[in-house]
C-alpha positions as CSV (number, residue, x, y, z in Angstrom):
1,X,0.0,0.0,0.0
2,X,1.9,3.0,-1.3
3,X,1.0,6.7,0.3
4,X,2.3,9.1,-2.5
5,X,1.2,8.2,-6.0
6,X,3.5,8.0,-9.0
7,X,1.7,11.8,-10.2
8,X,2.4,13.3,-6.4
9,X,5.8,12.2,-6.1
10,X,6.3,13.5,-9.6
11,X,5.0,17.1,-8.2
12,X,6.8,17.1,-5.0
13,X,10.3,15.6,-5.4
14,X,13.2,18.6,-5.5
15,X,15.4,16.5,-8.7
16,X,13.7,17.7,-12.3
17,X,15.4,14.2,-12.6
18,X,13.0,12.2,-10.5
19,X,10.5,13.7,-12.6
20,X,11.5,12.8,-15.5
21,X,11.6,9.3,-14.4
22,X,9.5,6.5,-15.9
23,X,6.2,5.8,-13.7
24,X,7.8,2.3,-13.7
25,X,11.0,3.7,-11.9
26,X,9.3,6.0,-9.7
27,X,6.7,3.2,-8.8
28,X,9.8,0.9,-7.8
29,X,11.2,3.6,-5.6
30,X,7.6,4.0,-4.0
31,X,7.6,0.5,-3.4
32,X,11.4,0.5,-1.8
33,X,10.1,3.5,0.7
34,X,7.0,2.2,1.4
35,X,9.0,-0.9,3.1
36,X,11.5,0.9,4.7
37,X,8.8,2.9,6.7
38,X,7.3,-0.7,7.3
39,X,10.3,-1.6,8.7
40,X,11.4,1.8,10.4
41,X,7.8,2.4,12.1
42,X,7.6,-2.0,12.3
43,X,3.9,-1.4,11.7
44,X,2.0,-1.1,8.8
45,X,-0.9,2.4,8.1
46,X,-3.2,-0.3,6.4
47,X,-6.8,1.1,8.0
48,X,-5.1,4.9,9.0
49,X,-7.5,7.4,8.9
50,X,-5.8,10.6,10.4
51,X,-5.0,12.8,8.3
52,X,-2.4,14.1,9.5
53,X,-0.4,11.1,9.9
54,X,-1.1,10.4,6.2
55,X,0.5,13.7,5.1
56,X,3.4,12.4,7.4
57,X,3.7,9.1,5.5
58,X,3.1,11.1,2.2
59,X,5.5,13.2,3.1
60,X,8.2,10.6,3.7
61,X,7.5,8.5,0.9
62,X,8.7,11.5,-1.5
63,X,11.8,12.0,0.7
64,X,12.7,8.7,0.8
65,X,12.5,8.4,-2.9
66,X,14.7,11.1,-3.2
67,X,17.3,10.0,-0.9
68,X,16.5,5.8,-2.2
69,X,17.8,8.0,-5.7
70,X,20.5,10.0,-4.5
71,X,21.9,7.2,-3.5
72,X,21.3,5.2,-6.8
73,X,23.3,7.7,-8.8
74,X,26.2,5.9,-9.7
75,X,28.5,8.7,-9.2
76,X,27.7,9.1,-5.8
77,X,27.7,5.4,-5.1
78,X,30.8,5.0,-6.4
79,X,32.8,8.4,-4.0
80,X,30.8,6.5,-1.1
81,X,32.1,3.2,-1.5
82,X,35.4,3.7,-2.8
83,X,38.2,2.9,0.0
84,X,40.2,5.5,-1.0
85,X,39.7,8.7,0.7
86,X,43.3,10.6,-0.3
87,X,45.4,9.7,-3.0
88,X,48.9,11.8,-4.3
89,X,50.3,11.3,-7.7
90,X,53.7,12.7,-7.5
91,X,52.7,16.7,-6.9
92,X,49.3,16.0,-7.3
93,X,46.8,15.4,-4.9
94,X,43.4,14.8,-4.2
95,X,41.0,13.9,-1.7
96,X,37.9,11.4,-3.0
97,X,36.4,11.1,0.8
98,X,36.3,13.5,3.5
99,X,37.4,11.6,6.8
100,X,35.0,13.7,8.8
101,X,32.0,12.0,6.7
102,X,32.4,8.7,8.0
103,X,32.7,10.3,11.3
104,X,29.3,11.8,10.8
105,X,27.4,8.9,9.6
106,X,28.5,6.7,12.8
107,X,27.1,10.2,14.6
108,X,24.0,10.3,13.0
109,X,23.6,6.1,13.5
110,X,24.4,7.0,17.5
111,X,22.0,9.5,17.7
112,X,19.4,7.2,16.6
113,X,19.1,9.5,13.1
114,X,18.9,6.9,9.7
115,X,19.0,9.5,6.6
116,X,20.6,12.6,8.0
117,X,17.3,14.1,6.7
118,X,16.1,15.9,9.4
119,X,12.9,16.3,8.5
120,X,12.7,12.2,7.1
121,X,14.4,11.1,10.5
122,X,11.8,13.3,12.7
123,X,8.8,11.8,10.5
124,X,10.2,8.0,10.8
125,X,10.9,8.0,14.3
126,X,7.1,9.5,15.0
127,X,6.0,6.7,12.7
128,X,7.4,4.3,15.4
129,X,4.7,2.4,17.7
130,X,5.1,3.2,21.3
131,X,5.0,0.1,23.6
132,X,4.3,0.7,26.8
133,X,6.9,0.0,29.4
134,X,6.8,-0.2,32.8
135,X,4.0,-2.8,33.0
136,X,5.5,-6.5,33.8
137,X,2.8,-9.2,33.1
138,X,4.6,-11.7,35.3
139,X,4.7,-9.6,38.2
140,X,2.6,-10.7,41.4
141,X,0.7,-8.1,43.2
142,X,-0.8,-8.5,46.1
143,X,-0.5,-8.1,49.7
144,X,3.4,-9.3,51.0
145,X,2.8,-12.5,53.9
146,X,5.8,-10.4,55.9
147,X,6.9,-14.0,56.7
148,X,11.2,-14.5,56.3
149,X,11.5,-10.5,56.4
């Protein structure tokens, strides 16, 4: 069960180049955020209702196809997994990998942030079910006996 359409992705999404997607492509990347925010929230919106939280989930399918693109690009996969972060060539230098990013991402992983997408990371973790803690169901209540004290 998707909760952006092929058409309101197409409108939303910052990348001209999203847009000019096939509906096929743009359906898989629905599809590919859709089950992350299954898997983020571990709950599924089937019967939601509130409106608001559908504009959340709207709202985080387009980012996520965004960011699920982003990090399709091949040029950017490629700088992100490439081992080398420095490399010199007699005089010549250059840097393919700032040190600080990896750095960041094991931040962002500590803070509890998945994206770095503020607004996608805010969205996700209010997607998340609350379970209620504090409440033991083996515990036994009752008046104490006061006997061995």
């Amino acid at each position: 069960m998707p909760y952006a359409t092929v058409t309101e992705v197409k409108e939303r999404v910052s990348f001209s180049e999203i847009a000019a997607l096939t509906d096929i492509k743009i359906q898989g990347y629905i599809d590919r955020a859709t089950s992350w925010i299954h898997r983020e929230a571990q709950r599924k919106f089937k019967s939601e209702t509130d409106e608001d939280l559908l504009a959340d989930l709207r709202t985080a399918t387009v980012l996520l196809v965004e960011y699920l693109w982003y990090q399709d690009n091949p040029d950017i996969k490629e700088s992100s997994l490439s081992p080398i972060e420095t490399e010199k060539i007699g005089s010549y230098s250059y840097t393919m990998r700032d040190v600080q990013t990896v750095d960041s991402i094991k931040e962002r992983e500590y803070e509890g942030t998945r994206t770095g997408i503020k607004e996608l990371d805010l969205i996700l973790q209010s997607l998340k079910q609350d379970i209620p803690t504090g409440i033991s169901f083996f515990s036994i209540s009752g008046p104490s006996s006061g006997y061995g004290v």
